[in-house]
C-alpha positions as CSV (number, residue, x, y, z in Angstrom):
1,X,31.2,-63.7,-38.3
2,X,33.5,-60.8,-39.7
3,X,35.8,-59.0,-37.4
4,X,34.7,-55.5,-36.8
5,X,35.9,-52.6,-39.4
6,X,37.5,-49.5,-38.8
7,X,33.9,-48.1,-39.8
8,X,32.0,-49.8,-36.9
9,X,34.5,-48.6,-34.0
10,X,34.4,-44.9,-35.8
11,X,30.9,-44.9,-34.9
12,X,30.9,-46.8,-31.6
13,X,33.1,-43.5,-31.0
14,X,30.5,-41.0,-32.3
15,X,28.2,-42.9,-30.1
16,X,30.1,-42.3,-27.6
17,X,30.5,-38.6,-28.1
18,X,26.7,-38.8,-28.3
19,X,26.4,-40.2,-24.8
20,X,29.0,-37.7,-23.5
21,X,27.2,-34.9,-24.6
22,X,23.8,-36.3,-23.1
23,X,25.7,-36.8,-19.9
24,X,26.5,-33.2,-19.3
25,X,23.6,-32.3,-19.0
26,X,21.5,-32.8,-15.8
27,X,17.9,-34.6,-17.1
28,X,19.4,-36.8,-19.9
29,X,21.1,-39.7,-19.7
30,X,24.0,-41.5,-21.4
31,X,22.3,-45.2,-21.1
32,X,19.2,-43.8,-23.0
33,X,21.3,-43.5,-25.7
34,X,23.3,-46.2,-25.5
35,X,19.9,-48.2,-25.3
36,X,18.4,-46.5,-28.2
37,X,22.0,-46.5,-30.2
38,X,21.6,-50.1,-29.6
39,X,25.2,-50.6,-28.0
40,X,23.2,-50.9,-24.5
41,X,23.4,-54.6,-23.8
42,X,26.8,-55.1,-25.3
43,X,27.8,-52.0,-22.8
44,X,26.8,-54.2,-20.0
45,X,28.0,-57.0,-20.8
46,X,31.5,-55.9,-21.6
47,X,32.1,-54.2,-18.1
48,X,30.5,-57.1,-16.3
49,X,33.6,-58.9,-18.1
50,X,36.0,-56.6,-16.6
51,X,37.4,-59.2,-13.7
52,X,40.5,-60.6,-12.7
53,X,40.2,-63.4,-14.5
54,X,41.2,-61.1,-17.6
55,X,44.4,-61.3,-15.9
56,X,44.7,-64.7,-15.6
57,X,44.0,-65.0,-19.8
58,X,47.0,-62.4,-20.9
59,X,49.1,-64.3,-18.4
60,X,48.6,-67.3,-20.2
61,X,47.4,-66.8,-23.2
62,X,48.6,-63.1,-24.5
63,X,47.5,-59.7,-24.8
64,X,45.4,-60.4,-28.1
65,X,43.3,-62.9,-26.1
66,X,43.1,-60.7,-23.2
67,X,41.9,-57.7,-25.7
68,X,39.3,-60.1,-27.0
69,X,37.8,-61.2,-23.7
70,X,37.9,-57.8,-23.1
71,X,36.2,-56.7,-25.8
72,X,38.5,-53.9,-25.3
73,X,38.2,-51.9,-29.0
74,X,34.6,-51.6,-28.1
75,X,34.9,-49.8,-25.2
76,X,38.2,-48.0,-25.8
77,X,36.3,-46.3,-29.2
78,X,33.3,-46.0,-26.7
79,X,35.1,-44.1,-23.7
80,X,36.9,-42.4,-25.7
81,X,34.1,-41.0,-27.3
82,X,32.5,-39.9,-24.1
83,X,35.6,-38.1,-23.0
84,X,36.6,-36.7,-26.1
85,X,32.6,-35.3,-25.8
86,X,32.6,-34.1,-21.7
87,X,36.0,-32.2,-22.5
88,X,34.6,-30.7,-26.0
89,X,31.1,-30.3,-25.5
90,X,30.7,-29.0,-21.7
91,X,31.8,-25.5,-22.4
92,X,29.2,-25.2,-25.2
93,X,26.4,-26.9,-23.1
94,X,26.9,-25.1,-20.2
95,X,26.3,-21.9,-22.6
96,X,23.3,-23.3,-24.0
97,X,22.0,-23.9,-20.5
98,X,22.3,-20.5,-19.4
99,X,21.7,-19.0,-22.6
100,X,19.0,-21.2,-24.0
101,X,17.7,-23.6,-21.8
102,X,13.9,-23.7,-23.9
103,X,15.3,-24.7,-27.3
104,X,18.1,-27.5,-25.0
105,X,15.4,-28.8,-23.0
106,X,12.6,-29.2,-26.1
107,X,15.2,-31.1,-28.2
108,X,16.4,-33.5,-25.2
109,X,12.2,-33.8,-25.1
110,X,11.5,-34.8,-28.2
111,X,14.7,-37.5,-28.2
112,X,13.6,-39.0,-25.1
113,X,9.7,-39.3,-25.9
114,X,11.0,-41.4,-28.8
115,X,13.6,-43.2,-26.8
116,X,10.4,-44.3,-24.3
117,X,8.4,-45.7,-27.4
118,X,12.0,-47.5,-28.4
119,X,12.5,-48.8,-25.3
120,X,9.0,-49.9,-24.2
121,X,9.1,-52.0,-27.6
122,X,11.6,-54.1,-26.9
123,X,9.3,-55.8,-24.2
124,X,8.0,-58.4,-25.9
125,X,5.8,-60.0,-23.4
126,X,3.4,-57.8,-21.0
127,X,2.7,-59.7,-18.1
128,X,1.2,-58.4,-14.8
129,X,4.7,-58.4,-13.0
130,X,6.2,-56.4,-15.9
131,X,3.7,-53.7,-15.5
132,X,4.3,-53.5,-12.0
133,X,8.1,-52.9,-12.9
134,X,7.2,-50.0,-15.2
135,X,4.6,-48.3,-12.7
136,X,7.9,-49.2,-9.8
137,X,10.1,-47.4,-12.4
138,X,8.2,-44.3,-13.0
139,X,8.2,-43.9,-9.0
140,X,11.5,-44.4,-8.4
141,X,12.5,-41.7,-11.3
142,X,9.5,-39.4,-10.0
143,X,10.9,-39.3,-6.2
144,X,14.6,-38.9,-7.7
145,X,13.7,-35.9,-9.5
146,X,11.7,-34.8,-6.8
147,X,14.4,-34.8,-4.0
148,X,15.8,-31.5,-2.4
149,X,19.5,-30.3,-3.7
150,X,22.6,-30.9,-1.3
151,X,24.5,-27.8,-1.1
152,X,27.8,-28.2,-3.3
153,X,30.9,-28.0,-0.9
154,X,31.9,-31.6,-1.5
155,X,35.4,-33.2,-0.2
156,X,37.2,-35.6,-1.5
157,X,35.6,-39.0,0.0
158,X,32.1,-37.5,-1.1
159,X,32.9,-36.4,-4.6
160,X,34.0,-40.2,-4.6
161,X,30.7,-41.5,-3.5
162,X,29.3,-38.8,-6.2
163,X,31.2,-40.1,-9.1
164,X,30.0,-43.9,-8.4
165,X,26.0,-42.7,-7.8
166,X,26.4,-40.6,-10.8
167,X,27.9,-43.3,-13.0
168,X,25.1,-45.8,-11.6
169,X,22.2,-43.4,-12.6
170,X,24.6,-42.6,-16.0
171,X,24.0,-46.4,-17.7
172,X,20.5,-46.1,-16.4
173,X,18.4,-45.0,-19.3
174,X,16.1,-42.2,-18.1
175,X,18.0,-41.0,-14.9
176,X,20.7,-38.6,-15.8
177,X,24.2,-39.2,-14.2
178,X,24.8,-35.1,-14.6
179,X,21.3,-34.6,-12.6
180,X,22.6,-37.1,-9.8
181,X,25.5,-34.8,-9.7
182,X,23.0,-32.2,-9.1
183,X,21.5,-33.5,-6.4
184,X,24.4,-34.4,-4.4
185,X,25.5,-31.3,-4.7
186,X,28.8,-32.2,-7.2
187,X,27.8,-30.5,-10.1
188,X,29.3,-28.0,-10.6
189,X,32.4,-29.0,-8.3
190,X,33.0,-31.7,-11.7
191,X,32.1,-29.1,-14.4
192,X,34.4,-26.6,-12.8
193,X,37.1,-29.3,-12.6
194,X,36.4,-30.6,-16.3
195,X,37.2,-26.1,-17.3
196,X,40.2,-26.3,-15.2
197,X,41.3,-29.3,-15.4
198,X,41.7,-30.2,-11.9
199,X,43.2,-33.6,-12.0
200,X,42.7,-34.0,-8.4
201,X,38.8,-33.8,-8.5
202,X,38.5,-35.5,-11.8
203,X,40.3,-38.9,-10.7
204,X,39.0,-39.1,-7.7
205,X,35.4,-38.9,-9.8
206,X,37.0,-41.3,-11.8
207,X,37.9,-43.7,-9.3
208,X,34.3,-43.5,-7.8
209,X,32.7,-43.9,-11.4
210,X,34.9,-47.0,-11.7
211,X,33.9,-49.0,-8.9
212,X,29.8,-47.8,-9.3
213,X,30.5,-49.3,-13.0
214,X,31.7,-52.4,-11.8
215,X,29.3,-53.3,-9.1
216,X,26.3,-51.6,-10.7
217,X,26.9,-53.3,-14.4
218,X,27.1,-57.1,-12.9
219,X,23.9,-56.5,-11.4
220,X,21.7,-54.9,-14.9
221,X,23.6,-58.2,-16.3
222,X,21.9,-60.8,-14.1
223,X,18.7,-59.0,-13.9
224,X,18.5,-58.9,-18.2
225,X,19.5,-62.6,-18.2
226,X,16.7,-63.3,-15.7
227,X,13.9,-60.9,-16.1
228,X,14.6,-59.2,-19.5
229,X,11.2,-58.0,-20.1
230,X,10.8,-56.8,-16.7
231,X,14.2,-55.1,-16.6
232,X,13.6,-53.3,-19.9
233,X,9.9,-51.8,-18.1
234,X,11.8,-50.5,-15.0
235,X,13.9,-49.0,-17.4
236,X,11.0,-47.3,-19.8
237,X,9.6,-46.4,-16.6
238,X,12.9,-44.6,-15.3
239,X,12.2,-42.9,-18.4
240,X,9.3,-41.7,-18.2
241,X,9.3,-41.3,-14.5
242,X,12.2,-38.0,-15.5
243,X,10.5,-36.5,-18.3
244,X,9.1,-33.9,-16.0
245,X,12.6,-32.6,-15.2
246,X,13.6,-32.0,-18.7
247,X,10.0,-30.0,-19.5
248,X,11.4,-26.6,-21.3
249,X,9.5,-24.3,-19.9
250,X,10.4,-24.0,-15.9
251,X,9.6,-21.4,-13.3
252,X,12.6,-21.1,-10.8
253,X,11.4,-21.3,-7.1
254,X,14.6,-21.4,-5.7
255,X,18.6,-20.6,-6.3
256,X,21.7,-19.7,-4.6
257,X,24.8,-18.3,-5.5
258,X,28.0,-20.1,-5.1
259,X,31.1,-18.5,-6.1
260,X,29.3,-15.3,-7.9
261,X,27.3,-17.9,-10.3
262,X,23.4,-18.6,-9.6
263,X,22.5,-22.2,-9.4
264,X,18.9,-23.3,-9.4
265,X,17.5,-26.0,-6.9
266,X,14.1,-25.7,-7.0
267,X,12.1,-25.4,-10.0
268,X,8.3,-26.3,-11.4
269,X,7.2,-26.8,-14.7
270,X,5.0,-24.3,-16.5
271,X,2.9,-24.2,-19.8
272,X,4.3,-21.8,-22.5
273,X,2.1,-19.3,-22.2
274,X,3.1,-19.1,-18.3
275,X,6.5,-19.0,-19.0
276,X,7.9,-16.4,-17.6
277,X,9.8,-15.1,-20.6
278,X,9.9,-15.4,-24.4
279,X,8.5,-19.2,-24.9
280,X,10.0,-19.6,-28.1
281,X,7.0,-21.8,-28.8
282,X,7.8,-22.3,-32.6
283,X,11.3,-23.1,-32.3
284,X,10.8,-24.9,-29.5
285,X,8.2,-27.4,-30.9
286,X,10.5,-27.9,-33.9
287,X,13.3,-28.5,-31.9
288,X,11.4,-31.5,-30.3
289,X,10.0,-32.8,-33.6
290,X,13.9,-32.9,-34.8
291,X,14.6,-34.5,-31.5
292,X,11.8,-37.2,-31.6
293,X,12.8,-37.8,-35.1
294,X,16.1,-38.1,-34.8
295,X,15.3,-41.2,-32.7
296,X,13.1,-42.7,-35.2
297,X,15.8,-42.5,-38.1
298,X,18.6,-44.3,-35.4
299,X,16.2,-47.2,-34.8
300,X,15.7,-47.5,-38.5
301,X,19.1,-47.5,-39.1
302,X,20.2,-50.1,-36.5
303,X,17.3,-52.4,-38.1
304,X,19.0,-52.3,-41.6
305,X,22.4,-53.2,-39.8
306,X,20.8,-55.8,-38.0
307,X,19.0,-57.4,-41.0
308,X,21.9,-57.2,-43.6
309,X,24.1,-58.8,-40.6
């Protein structure tokens, strides 16, 4: 097997940009991409490598080898993709957000419907068990999305436990790291420290994402070496389970304002023609079609890598 090019880490990095960007906002997650990027098991696996028997192999045998077991160009392009992304991208989401939620939301709608039928075909066996998986899966996301928002005045030891919840829900496909944030009430604590770079706030997210990425990734590592069709239906149903929170058109039933900026907490989903507002029906649905088809044209494009590897 050839050694990875130049080429293939440029666009495990524009991968990662992709999940960065999907990870600001609250409703999408990062591990949907990854998953339908096709990077998603290889993610897992190389952070369930991350022990200190790595350690142990550049004592011994060199940094090269302990690179290698590693698999440390992989997630070096990868990470640095994501931050390269959060740090870029934020300012510009967080605009769209206010500015044009409608168009945001109908675009992250289309590329998740397509992410559900990408997902949900990997299964390759449907067996009762698996279908009780998906229906557990779209109940756990339902009540996620469902829960109440924690008012955001965070400490320290909390914004931890934020960052390794987040992080958790972040390699998840279908439950969004950014809407974890939400719900916890560290939000906008992280997207204010990501404007102003506050170091303090951002490593000690850090250091929670860290340990929720060890301990969460050894676990989806057993459980899609035992029960891989069964682990890929929790997941579509964690999927589907949050499409209602990324629905475009919203009527807000509750917000607050902290620091002179309106946050929402409580919201319901409405049709278009409900909306309180221009729907922006047209562009919307568009938007949507681009999104869904954008999907379609990344699994067609890791099949021809696959097949002329």
């Amino acid at each position: 097997m050839d050694k990875p090019g130049k080429l293939h880490y440029f666009w495990i990095l524009v991968k990662g940009m992709a999940m960065g960007a999907a990870d600001v906002v609250p409703g999408v997650s990062g591990g949907t991409i990854a998953f339908i990027s096709g990077i998603y098991e290889e993610l897992i696996t190389s952070i369930d490598q991350i022990r200190p028997s790595l350690l142990r192999i550049w004592s011994k045998q060199g940094f090269a080898a302990f690179w290698k077991a590693l698999n440390g160009s992989f997630l070096l392009a990868l990470f640095a993709g994501i931050v390269i992304s959060v740090f870029s991208l934020s300012r510009l989401l967080s605009w769209l957000l206010t500015e044009h939620p409608v168009l945001l939301w109908a675009f992250f709608f289309g590329l998740v419907l397509a992410s559900i039928i990408y997902v949900a075909r990997q299964i390759s066996r449907w067996r009762l068990a698996v279908w009780t998986m998906l229906i557990a899966g779209i109940a756990i996301a339902t009540l996620v999305v469902s829960l109440p928002v924690a008012d955001p005045n965070p400490g320290l030891p909390y914004l931890f436990l934020c960052g390794a919840l987040a992080i958790c829900a972040m390699i998840l496909p279908g439950i969004s790291g950014a809407f974890i944030l939400v719900l916890l009430g560290g939000y906008k604590t992280a997207l204010d420290a990501v404007h102003q770079r506050d170091l303090t706030v951002l490593l000690t997210l850090a250091l929670g994402a860290v340990f929720g990425l060890l301990s969460f990734a050894r676990l989806l590592k057993w459980m899609f070496v035992r029960f891989r069709n069964g682990t890929l239906a929790l997941l579509t149903g964690f999927i589907i389970g949050s499409m209602q929170k990324i629905w475009p058109w919203k009527k807000v039933l509750e917000s607050r304002i902290y620091d002179g900026k309106s946050i929402v907490v409580r919201e319901a989903n409405v049709s278009p023609w409900n909306f309180d507002g221009d729907p922006m029906l047209w562009q919307a649905l568009l938007l949507a079609i681009a999104g869904f088809v954008m999907i379609l044209l990344l699994e067609r494009l890791a099949d021809q890598k696959n097949v002329s590897h």
